[in-house]
C-alpha positions in Angstrom: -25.3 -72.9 -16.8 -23.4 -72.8 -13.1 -20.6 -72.3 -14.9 -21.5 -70.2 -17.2 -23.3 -67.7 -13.6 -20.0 -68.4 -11.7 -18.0 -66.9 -15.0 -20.6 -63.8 -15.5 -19.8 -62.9 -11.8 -16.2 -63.2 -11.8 -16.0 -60.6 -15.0 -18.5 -58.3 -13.2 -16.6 -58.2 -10.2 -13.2 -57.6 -12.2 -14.1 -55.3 -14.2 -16.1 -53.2 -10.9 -12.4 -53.4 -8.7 -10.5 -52.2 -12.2 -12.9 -48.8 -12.5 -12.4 -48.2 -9.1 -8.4 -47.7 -9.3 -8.7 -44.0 -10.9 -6.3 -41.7 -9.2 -7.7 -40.2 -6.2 -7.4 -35.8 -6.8 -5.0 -34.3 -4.0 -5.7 -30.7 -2.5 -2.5 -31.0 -0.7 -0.3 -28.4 -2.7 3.0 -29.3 -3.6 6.0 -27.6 -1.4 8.2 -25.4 -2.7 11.5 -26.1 -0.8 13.0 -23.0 -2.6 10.4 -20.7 -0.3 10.6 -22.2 3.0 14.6 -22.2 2.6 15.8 -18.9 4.8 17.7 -16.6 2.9 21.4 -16.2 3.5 22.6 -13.1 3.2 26.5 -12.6 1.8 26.6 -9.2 2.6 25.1 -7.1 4.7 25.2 -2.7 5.1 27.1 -3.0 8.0 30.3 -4.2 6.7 30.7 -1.8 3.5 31.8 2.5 4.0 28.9 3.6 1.4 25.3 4.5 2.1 24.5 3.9 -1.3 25.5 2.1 -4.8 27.6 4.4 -6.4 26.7 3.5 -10.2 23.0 3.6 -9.7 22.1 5.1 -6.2 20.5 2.3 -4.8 20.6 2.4 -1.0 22.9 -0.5 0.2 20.6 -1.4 2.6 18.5 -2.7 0.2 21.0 -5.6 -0.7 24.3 -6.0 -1.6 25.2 -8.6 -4.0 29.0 -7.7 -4.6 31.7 -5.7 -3.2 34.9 -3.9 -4.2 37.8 -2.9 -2.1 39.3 0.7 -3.2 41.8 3.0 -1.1 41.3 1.2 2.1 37.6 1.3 1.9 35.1 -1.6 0.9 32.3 -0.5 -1.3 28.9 -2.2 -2.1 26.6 -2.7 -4.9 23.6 -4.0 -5.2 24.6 -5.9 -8.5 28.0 -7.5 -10.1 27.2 -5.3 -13.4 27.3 -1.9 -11.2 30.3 -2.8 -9.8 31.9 -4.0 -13.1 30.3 -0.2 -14.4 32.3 1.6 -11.4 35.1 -0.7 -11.8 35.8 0.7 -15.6 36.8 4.2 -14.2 37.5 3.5 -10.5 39.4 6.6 -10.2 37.1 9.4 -11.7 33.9 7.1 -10.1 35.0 7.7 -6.2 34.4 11.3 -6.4 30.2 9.6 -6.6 30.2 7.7 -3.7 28.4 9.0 -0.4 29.8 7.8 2.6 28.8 6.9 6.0 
């Protein structure tokens, strides 16, 4: 009858130390490396001759993602597919562009 007490317990016990291994919940929120990474910035305003992207009209203080050099000058745009766009008809296209 001991034995069969001593038994009883032991299964008790197990079985209270397995149910207490759930997964404790976590209110810390996951970092996202990607947001606290500063920003580097390829180009800036200050190193291109337009005030603004001559395919769309965005200013190019807004962001430049691309630049172009024509006829001595370096133009910027605030997307590769602008350039590519100005690019097609580079010529008749410089007439658009509003300088600094």
């Amino acid at each position: 009858m001991k034995l069969l007490s001593i038994a009883a317990c032991l299964a008790l016990a197990t079985l209270a130390i397995s149910c207490n291994n759930t997964p404790k919940a976590t209110t810390e929120k996951p970092v996202d490396s990607a947001a606290t990474m500063p920003i580097e910035e390829k180009y800036t305003a200050n190193i291109v001759d337009n005030k603004k992207d001559p395919t769309c009209g965005m200013p190019v203080t807004a962001g430049i993602s691309d630049t172009m050099h024509y006829n001595n000058k370096v133009l910027g745009f605030c997307a590769s597919e602008c350039k590519a766009e100005f690019a097609k008809n580079a010529a008749k296209n410089i007439a658009s562009v509003e300088w600094k």
